[in-house]
C-alpha positions as YAML, in Angstrom:
chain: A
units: angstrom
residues:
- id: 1
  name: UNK
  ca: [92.42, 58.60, -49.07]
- id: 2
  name: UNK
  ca: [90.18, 58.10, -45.84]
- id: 3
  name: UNK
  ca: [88.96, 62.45, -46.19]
- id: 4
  name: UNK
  ca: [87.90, 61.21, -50.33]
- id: 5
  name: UNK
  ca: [86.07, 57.90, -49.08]
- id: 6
  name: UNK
  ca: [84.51, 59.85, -46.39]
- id: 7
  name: UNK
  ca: [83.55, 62.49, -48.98]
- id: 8
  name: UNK
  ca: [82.02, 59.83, -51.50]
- id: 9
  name: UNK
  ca: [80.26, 58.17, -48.88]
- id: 10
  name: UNK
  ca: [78.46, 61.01, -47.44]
- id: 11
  name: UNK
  ca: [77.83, 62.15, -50.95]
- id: 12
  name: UNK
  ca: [76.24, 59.42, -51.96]
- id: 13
  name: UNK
  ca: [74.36, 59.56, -48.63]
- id: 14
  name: UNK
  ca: [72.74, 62.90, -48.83]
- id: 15
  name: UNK
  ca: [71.95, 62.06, -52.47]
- id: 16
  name: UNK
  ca: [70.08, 58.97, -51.42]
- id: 17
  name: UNK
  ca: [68.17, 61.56, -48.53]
- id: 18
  name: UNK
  ca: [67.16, 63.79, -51.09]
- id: 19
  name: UNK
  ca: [66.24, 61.19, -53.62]
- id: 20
  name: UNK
  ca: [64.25, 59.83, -50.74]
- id: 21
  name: UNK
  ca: [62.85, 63.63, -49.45]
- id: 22
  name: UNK
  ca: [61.66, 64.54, -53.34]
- id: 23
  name: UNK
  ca: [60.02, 60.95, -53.38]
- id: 24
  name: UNK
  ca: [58.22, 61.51, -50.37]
- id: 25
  name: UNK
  ca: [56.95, 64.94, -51.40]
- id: 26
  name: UNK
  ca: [53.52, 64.64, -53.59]
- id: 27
  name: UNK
  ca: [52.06, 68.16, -54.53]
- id: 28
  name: UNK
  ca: [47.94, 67.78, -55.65]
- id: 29
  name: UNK
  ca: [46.07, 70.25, -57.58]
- id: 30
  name: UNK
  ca: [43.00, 71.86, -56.04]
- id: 31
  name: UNK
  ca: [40.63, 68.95, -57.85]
- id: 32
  name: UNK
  ca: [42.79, 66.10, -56.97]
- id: 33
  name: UNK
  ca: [42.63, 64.02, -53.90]
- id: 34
  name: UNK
  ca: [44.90, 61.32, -52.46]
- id: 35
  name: UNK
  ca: [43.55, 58.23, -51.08]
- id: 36
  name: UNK
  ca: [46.59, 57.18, -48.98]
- id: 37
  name: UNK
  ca: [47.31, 53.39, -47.47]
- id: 38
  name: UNK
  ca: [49.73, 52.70, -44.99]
- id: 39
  name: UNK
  ca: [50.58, 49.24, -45.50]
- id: 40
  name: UNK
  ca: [47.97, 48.16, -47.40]
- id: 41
  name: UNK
  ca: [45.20, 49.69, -45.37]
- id: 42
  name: UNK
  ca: [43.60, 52.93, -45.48]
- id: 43
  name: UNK
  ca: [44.83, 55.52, -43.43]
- id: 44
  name: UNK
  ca: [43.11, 58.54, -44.58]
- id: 45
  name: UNK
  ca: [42.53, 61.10, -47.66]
- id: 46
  name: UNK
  ca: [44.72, 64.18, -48.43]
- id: 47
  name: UNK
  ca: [45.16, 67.15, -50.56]
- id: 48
  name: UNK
  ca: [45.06, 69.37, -52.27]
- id: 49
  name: UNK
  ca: [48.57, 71.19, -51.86]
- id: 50
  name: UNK
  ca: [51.65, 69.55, -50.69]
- id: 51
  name: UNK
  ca: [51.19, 65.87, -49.00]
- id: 52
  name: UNK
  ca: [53.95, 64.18, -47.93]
- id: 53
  name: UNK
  ca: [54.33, 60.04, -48.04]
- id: 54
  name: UNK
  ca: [56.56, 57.44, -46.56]
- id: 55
  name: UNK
  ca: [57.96, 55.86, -49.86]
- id: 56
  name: UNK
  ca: [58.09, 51.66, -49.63]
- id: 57
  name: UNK
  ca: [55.20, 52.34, -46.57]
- id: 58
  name: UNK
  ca: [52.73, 54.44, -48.13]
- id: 59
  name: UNK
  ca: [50.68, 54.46, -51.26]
- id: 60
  name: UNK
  ca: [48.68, 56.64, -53.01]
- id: 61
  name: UNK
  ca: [45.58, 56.97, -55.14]
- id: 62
  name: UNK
  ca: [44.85, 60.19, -56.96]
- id: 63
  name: UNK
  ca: [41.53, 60.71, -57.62]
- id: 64
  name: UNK
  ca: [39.91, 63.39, -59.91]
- id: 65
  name: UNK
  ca: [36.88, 65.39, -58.35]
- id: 66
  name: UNK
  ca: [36.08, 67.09, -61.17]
- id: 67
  name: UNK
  ca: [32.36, 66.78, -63.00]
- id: 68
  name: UNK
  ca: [33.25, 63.92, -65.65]
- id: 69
  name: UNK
  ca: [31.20, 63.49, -69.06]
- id: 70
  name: UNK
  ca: [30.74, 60.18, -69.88]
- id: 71
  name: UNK
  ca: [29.28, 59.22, -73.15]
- id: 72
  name: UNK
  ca: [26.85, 56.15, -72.86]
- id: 73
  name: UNK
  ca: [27.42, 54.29, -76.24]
- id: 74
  name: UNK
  ca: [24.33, 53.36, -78.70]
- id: 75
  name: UNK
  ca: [22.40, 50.83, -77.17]
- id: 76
  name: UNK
  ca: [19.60, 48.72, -78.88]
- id: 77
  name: UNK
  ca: [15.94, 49.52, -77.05]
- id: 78
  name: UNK
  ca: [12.89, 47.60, -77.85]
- id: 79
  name: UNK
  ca: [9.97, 49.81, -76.67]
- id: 80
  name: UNK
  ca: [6.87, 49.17, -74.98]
- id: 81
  name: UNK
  ca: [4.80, 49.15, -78.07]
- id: 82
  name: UNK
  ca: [7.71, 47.04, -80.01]
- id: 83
  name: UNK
  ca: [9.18, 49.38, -81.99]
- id: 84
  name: UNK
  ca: [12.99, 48.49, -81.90]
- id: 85
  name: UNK
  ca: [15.35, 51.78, -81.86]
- id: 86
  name: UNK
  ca: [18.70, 53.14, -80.94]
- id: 87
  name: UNK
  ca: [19.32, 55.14, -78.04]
- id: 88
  name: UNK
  ca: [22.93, 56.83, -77.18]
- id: 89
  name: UNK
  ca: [22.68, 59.48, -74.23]
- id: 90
  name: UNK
  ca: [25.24, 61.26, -72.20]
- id: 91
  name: UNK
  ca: [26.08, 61.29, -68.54]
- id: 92
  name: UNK
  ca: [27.14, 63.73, -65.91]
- id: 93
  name: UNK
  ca: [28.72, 62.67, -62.67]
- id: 94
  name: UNK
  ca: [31.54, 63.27, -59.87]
- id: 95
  name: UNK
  ca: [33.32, 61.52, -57.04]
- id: 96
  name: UNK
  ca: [31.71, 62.89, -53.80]
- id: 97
  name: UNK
  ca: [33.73, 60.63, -51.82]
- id: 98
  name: UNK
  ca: [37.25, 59.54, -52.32]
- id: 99
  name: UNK
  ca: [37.52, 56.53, -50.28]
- id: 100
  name: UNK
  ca: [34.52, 55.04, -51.35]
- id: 101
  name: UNK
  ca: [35.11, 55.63, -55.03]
- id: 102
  name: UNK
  ca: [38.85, 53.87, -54.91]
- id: 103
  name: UNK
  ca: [37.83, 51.15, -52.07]
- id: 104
  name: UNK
  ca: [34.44, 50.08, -53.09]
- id: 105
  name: UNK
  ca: [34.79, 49.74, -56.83]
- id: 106
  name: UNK
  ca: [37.69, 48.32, -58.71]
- id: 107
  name: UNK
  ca: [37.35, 50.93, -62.17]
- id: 108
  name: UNK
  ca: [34.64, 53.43, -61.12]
- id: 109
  name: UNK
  ca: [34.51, 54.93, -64.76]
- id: 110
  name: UNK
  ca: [33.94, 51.67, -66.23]
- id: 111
  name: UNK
  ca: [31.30, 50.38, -63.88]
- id: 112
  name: UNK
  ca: [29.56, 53.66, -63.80]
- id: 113
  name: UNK
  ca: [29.62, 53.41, -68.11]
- id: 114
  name: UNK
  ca: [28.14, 49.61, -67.83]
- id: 115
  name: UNK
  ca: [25.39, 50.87, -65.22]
- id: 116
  name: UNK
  ca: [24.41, 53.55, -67.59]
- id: 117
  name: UNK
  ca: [24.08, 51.37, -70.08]
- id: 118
  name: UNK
  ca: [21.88, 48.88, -68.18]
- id: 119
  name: UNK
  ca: [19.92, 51.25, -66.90]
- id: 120
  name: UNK
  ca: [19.38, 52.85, -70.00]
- id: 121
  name: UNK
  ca: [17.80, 50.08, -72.12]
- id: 122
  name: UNK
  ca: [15.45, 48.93, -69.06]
- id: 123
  name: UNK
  ca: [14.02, 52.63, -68.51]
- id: 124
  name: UNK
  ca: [13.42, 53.13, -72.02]
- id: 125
  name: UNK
  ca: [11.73, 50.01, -72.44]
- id: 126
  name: UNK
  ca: [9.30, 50.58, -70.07]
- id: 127
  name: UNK
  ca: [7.84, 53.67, -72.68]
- id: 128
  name: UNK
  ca: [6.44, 53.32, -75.75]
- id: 129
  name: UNK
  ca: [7.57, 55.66, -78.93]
- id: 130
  name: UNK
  ca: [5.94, 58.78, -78.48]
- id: 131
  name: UNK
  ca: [7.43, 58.63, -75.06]
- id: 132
  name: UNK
  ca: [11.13, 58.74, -76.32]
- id: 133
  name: UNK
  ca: [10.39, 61.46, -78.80]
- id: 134
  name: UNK
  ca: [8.49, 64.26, -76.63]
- id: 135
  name: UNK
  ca: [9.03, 63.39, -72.95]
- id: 136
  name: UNK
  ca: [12.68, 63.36, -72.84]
- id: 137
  name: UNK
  ca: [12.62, 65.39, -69.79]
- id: 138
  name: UNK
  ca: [10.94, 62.89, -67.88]
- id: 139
  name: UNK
  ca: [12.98, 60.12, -69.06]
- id: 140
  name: UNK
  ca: [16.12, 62.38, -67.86]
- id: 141
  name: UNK
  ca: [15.11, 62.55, -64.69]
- id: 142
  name: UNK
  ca: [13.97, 59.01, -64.11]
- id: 143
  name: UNK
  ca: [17.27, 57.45, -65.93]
- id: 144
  name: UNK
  ca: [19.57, 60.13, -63.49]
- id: 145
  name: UNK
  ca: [17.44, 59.14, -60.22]
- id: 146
  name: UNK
  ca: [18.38, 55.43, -60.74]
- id: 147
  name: UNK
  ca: [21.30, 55.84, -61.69]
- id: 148
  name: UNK
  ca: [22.17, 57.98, -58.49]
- id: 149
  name: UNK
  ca: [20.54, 55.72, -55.90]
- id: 150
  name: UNK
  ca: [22.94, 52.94, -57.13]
- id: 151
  name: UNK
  ca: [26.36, 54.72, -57.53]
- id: 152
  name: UNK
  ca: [25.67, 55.78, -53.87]
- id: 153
  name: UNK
  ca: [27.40, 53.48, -52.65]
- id: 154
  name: UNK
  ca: [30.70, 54.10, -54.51]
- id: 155
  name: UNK
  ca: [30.62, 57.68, -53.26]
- id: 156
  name: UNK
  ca: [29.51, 59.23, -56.54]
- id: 157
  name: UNK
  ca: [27.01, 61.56, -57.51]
- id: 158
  name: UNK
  ca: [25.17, 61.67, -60.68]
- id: 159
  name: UNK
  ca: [23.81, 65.25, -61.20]
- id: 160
  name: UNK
  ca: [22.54, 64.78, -65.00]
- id: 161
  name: UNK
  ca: [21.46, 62.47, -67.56]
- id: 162
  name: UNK
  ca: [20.69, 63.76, -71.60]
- id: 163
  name: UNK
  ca: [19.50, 61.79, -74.09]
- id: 164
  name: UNK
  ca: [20.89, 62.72, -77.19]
- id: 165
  name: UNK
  ca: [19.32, 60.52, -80.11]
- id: 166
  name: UNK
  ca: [16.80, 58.35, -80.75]
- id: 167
  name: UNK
  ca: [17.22, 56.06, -84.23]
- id: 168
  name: UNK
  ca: [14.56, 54.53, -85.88]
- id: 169
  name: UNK
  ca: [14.22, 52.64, -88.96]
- id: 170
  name: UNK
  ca: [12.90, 54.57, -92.35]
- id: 171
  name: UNK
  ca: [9.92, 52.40, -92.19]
- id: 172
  name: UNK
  ca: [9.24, 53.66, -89.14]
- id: 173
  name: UNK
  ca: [9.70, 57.16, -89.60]
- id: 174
  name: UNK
  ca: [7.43, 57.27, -92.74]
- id: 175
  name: UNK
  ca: [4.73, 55.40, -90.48]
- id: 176
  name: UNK
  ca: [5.05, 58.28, -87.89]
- id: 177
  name: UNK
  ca: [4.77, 60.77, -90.39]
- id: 178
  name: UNK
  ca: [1.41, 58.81, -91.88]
- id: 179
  name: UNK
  ca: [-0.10, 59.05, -87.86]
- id: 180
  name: UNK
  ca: [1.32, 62.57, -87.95]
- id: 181
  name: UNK
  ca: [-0.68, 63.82, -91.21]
- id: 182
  name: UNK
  ca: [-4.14, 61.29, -89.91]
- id: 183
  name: UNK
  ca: [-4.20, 63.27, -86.29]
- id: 184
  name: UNK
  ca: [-3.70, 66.97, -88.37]
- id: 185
  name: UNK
  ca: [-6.73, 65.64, -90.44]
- id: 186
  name: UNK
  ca: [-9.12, 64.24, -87.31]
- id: 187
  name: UNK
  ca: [-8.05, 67.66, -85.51]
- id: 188
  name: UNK
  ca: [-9.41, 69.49, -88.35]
- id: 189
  name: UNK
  ca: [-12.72, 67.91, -89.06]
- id: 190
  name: UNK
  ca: [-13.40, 67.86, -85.26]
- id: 191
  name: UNK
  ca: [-12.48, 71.77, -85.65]
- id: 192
  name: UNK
  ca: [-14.77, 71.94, -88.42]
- id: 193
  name: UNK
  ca: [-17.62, 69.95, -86.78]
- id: 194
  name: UNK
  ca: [-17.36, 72.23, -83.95]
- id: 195
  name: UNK
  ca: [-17.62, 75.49, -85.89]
- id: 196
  name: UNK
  ca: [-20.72, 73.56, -87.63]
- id: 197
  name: UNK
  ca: [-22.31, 72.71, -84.35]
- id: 198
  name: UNK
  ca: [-21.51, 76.40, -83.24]
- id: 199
  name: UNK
  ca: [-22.76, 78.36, -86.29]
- id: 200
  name: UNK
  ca: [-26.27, 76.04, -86.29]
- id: 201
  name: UNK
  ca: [-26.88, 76.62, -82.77]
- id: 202
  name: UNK
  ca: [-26.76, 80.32, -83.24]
- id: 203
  name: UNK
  ca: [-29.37, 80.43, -86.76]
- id: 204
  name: UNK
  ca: [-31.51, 78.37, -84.02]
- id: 205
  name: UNK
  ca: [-30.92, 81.34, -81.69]
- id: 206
  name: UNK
  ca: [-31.64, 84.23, -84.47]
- id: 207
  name: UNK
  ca: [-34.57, 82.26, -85.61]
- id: 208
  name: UNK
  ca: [-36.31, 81.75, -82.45]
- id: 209
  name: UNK
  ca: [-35.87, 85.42, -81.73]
- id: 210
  name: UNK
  ca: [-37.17, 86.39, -85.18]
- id: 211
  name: UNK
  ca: [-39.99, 84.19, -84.59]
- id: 212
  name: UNK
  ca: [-41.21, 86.16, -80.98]
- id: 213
  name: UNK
  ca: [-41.09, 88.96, -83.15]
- id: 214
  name: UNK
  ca: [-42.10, 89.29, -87.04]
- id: 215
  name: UNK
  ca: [-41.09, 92.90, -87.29]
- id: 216
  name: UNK
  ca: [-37.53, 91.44, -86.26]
- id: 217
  name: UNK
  ca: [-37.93, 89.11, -89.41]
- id: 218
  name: UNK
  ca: [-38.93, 91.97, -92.11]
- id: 219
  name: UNK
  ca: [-35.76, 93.94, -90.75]
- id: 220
  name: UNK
  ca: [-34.07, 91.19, -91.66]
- id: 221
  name: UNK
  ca: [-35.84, 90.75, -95.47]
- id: 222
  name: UNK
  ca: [-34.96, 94.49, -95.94]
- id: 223
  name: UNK
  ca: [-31.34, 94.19, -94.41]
- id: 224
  name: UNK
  ca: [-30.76, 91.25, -97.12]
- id: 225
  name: UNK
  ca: [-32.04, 93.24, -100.05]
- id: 226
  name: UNK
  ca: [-29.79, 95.68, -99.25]
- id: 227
  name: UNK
  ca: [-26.96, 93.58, -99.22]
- id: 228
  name: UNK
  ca: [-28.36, 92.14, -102.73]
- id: 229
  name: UNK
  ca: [-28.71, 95.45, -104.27]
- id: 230
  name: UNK
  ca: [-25.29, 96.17, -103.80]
- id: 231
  name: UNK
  ca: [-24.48, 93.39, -105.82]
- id: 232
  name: UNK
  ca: [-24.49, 93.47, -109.89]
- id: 233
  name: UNK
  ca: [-27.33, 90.75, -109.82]
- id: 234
  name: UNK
  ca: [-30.05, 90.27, -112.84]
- id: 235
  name: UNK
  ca: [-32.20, 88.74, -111.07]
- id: 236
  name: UNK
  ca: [-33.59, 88.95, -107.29]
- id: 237
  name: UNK
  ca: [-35.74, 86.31, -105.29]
- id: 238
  name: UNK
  ca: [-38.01, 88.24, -102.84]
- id: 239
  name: UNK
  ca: [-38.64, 85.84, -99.67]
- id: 240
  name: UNK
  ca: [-42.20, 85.03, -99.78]
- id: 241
  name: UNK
  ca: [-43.82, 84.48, -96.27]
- id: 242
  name: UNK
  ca: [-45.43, 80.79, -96.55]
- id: 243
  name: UNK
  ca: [-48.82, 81.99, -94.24]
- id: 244
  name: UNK
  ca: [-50.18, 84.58, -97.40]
- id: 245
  name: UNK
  ca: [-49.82, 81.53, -99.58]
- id: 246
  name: UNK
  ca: [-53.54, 80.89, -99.01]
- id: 247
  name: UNK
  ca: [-54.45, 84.17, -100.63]
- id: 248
  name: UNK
  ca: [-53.14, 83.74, -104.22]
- id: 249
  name: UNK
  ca: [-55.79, 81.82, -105.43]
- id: 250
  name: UNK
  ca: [-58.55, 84.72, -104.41]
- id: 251
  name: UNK
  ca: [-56.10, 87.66, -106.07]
- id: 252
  name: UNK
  ca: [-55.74, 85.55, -109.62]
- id: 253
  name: UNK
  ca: [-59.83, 85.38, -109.28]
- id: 254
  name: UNK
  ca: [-60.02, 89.37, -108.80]
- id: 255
  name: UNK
  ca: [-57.41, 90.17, -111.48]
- id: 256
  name: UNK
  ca: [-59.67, 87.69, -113.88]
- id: 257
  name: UNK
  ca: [-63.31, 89.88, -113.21]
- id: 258
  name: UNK
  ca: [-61.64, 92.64, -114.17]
...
């Protein structure tokens, strides 16, 4: 009776220890982390591989420090130039530091999503329109650097901000398409005037040089009949050089005599 109650007892005994062992033993993947406190105060970070804890003394955190993509719901942005619109962007960050990320922030997902969000709508409405739609790049970069010079703090690190889409109205779009079709029309009459301005200043440049020399000009009178002849025309107008105007009135007097 004694050699079966000594049996059970130590049974029970080394089943406790090894309950106890495999409770103490904590195995962490390469991307996890273990933010350990001895009671109730920090004590140090371990992992990855095979950590072991005092159970009842020790706690543990895990923490994941793997790049995490946070989607930044749509958020209502009233631009510089009052054009109300819906932004929704996307957000790239990790935990750089363990203890920070578990001591100094309750839920660092959650206050990371609410800071995006903040930060979104008061970047954006620093910039009018045309802003959002064709300097996104810039926007990026200045939503990311705020964003990382305030998650700092909780030992995280954002390394990438992307706006995805920006909603506006149907009124809104057909007045952007309106500006859109008015600056193709203003590009083309400037283009226009230019070639104008262009193509006068070089008849002022032919004619000045025709005027030095008047051979230059009756090269030109038989370079343009020429071109005429080659044409199925009926009828041809001969330049007639204004300074022999003077002389008509003495040939229709000689063609009268005889």
């Amino acid at each position: 009776m004694d050699f079966l109650f000594d049996f059970g007892f130590y049974g029970v005994l080394a089943a406790f220890l090894v309950a106890l062992l495999a409770s103490a033993i904590r195995i962490l993947r390469e991307y996890e982390r273990a933010v350990v406190f001895t009671l109730g105060r920090f004590t140090g970070v371990k992992g990855p591989g095979l950590i072991i804890v005092i159970p009842g003394i020790q706690q543990v955190v895990r923490v994941d420090m793997r790049v995490k993509v946070l989607d930044v719901p749509s958020q209502d942005v009233i631009s510089k130039d009052n054009v109300s619109v819906r932004v929704n962007a996307v957000i790239y960050f990790r935990v750089m530091d363990p203890e920070r990320a578990t001591i100094q922030v309750e839920n660092f997902m959650q206050a990371t999503s609410e800071l995006a969000q903040t930060t979104l709508r008061s970047v954006l409405g620093k910039h009018e329109l045309d802003e959002m739609l064709s300097e996104r790049d810039t926007l990026n970069r200045d939503i990311q650097e705020l964003l990382d010079a305030q998650t700092d703090t909780w030992g995280i690190k954002v390394s990438n901000v992307e706006i995805k889409h920006v909603d506006v109205t149907e009124t809104m779009i057909r007045a952007i398409a309106r500006q859109a079709e008015a600056e193709r029309e203003r590009r083309a009459k400037v283009i226009n005037a230019e070639g104008e301005a262009q193509a006068a200043q070089k008849l002022l440049e032919a004619a000045q040089i025709m005027a030095r020399d008047p051979g230059a000009m009756q090269l030109r009178y038989l370079s343009s009949l020429n071109v005429i002849a080659g044409e199925k025309n009926s009828t041809i107008i001969f330049p007639f050089p204004m300074e022999l105007a003077g002389l008509i009135p003495s040939i229709r007097a000689v063609a009268k005599q005889d």
